[in-house]
C-alpha positions as CSV (number, residue, x, y, z in Angstrom):
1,X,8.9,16.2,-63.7
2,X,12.0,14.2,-63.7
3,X,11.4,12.4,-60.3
4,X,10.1,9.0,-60.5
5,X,6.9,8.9,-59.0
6,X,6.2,7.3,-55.4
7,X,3.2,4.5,-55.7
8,X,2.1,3.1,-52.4
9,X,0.0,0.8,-54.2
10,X,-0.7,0.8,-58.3
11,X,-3.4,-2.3,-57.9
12,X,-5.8,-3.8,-60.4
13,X,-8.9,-5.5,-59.5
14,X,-12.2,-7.1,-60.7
15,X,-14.8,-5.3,-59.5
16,X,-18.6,-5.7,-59.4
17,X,-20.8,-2.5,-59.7
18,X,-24.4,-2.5,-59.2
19,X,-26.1,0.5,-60.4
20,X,-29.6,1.5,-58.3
21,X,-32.0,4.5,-58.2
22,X,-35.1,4.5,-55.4
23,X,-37.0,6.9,-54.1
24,X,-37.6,7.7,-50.8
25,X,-39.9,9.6,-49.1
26,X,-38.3,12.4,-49.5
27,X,-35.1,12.6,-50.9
28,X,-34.4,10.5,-54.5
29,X,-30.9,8.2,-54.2
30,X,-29.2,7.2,-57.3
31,X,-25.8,4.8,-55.8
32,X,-23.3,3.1,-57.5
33,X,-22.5,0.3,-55.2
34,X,-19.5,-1.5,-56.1
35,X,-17.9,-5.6,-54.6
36,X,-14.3,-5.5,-53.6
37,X,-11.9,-7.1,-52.1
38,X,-9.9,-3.7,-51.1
39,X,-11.2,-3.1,-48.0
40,X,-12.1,-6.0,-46.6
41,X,-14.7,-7.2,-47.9
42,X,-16.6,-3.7,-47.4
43,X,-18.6,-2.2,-50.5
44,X,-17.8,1.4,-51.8
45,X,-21.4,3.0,-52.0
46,X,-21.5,6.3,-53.6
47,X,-24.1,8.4,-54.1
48,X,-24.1,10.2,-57.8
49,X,-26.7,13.0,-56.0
50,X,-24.8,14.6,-53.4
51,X,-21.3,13.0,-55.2
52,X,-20.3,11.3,-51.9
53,X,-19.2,7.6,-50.6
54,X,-18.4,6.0,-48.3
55,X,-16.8,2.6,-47.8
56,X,-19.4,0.7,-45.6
57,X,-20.5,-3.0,-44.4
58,X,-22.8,-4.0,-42.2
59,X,-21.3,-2.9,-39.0
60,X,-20.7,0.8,-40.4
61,X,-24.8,0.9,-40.9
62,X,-24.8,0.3,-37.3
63,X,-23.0,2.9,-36.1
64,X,-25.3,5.6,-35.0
65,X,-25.3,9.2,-37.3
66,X,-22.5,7.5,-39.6
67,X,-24.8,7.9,-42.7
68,X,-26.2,11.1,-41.6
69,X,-22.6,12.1,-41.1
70,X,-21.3,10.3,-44.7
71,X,-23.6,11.6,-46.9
72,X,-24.8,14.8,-45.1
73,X,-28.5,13.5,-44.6
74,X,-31.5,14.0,-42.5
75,X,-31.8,11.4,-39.5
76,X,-35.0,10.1,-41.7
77,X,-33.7,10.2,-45.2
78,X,-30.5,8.0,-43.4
79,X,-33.0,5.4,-41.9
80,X,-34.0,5.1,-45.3
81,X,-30.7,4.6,-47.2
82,X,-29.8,2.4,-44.0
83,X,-33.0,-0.4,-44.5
84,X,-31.9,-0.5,-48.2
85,X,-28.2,-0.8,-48.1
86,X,-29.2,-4.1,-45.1
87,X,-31.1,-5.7,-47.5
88,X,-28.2,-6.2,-50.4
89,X,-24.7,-5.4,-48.7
């Protein structure tokens, strides 16, 4: 390819990751939730299970079927990633 390639953004940034596995009731969630300034202030949260994220704060836990939606779970297993993710983001 002898185009120069077209960055919108080439960024580097420290990062804090926090690696946590818990079980619920029903459904086992190992996340990788990692501090950055990227988007606000808002943690990346992915979930090494299902291999999907989101990018979430406090106000996206309160937005009704978001986590159900995000990470394709059960209204139950949700509540349950929900009442963790309040307690540390």
């Amino acid at each position: 390819m002898d185009e120069e390639r077209f960055y919108l953004y080439d960024d580097i940034e420290e990062t804090k990751t926090r690696f946590v596995s818990f079980m619920g009731d029903e459904e086992r969630f190992d996340l990788a939730i990692t501090s950055t300034m990227r988007h606000y202030g808002k943690h990346l949260v992915l979930d090494m299970q299902s291999n999907r994220f989101a990018i979430l704060g406090t106000d996206d836990l309160e937005e009704p079927g978001y986590l159900e939606h995000a990470f394709q779970l059960s209204e139950k297993n949700a509540d349950e990633l929900r009442d963790f993710l309040y307690e540390i983001l």
